[in-house]
N, C-alpha and C positions, 0 to 999 in steps of 0.2 A: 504494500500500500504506500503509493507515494503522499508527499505533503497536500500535493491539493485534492484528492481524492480525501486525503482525511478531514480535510477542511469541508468539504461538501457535506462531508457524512456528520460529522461530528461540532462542526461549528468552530466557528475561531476563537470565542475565548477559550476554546477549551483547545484548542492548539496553542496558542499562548500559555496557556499550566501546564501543557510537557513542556514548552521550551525553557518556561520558568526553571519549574522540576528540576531539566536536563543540569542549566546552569548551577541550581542550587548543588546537586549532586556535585559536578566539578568543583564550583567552589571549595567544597566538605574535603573533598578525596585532596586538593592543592593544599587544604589547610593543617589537613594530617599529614600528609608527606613533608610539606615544608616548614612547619613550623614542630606541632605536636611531637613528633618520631626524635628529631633532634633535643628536643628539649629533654625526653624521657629519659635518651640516652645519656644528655648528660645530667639527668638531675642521678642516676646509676652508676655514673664513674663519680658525683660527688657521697654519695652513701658511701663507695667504697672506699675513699681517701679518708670521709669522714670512722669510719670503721678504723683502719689502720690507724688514724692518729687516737681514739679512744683510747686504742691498745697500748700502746705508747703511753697514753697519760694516765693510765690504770698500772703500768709497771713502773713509773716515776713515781705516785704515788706509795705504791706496795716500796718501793726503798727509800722515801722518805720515813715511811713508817717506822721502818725497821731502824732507820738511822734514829731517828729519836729517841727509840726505846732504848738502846743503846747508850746513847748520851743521858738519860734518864737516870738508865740502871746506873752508871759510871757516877752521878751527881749526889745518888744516894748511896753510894758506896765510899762516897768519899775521894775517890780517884781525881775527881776534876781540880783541876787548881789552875782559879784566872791566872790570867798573864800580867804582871805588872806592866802599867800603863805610862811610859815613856814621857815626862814632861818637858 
């Protein structure tokens, strides 16, 4: 069925709402290809960096900890002795 057989049959405004339609569909499909896809991808490679630096800041953490307790244990033991402070 060509255009203007469809136009006879079916009338024009309603050939205008598929061409509408047609453009709306491209529209959608250029907007997901070019903008959407990209952005997923990289909101995905930022989860992942964001992940690794976590890690990283949950193991500086866990030896802060350790470091403290350490200097802690040391303070209560007696062990620690400031440093004279040079005038």
């Amino acid at each position: 069925m060509d255009a203007i057989q469809f136009i006879r049959e079916f009338g024009l405004p309603t050939m205008g709402l598929c061409v509408a339609g047609y453009a709306f569909y491209q529209c959608a499909a250029w907007i997901a290809r070019e903008l959407i896809v990209p952005l997923r991808d990289r909101h995905f490679a930022f989860l992942g960096s964001l992940e690794s630096t976590l890690a990283v800041l949950a193991k500086t953490q866990q030896q802060l900890g350790t470091e403290i307790e350490r200097i802690t244990d040391m303070i209560q033991a007696g062990q620690f002795k400031p440093k004279d402070k040079a005038n």
